[in-house]
N, C-alpha and C positions, 0 to 999 in steps of 0.2 A: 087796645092801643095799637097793636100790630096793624093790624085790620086799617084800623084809619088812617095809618101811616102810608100802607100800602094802596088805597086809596087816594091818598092825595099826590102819589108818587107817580100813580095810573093817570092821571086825571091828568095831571101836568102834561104830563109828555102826549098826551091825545092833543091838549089842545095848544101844542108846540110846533109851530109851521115847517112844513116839510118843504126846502131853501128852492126842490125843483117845480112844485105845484106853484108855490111864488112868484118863480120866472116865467109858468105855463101863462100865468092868470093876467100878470101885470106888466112881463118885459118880452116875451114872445112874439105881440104885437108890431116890432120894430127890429127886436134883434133878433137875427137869426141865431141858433144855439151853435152849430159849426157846420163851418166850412171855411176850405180851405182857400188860399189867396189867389192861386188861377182863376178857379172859380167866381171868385168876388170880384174880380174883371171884368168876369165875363157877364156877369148879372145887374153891375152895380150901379145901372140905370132903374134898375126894379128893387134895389135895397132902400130900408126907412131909416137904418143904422147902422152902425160898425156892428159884424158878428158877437157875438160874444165872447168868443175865444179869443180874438183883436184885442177887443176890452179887457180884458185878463191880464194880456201877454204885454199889454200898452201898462197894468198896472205893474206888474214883475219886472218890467225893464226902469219905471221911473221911477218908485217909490225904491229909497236905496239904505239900507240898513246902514250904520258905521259898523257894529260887530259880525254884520250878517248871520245874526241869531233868525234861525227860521221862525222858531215861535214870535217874536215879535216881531219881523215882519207881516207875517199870518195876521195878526190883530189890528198891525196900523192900515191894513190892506182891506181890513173888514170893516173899520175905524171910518176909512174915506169913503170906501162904497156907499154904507149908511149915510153919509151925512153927504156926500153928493145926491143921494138918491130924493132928500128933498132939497138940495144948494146948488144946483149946477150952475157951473160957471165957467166962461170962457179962461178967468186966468188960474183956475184948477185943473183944468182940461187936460186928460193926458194923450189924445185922441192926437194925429197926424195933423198939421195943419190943413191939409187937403180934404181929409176928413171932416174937419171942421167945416170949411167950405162948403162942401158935399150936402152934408146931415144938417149940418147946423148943433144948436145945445141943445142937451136931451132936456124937454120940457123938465119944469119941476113935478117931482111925485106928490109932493108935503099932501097929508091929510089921507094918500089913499092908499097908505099899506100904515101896520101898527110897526112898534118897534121890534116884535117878534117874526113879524116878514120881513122887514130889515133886515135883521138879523142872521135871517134863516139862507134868505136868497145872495147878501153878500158872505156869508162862511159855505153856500152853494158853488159861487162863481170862484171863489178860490182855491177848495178843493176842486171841481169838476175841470177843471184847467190847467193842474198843478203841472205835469208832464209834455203838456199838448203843445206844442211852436206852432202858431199862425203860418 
């Protein structure tokens, strides 16, 4: 019984998306992973996106807690990522209006990651971010 337990405990976590292979495979394409805001000045005729660290720090500054419990902010932050990741929409948008202009909305993803790279790649972008100021 052990054996199988531990077995299906293995088995899980193998085929449990790892949040930065996620970003490699499906968001890398357009977001840069970081750099800094000089820099994205100086590029950002040759950018397809806002960095990703932008997108982070655009989520940390609007999504606002009433108790400023970190744990649930953490969740409602994973919460939108997810469901933007196949809903984007202009009036969810946490992006600069400039930005918006720029980029435009990020295509919809629906159908081309599972709910396990959801999952993986927005509790990615929240931890990989948590300290970093754009």
């Amino acid at each position: 019984m052990k054996l199988f337990l531990i077995s299906i405990v293995c088995s899980t976590l193998l085929m449990a998306s790892d949040g930065y292979s996620v970003y490699q495979k499906h968001c890398s394409g357009c977001h840069v992973e970081m750099m800094e805001k000089k820099e994205v000045l100086k590029k950002l005729h040759t950018l397809k996106a806002p960095p990703m660290v932008e997108v982070s720090n655009r989520l940390r500054e609007n999504i606002i807690i009433a108790d400023e419990d970190e744990d649930v902010k953490r969740r409602v932050m994973i919460a939108f990522i997810k469901d933007y990741i196949d809903y984007p929409d202009v009036q969810y948008s946490m992006c600069h209006p400039m930005a918006i202009e720029k980029f435009g909305i990020m295509p919809s993803q629906k159908g081309k990651l599972s709910e396990d790279e959801k999952h993986s790649v927005a509790e990615w972008i929240v931890e990989r971010y948590k300290n970093i100021k754009f």
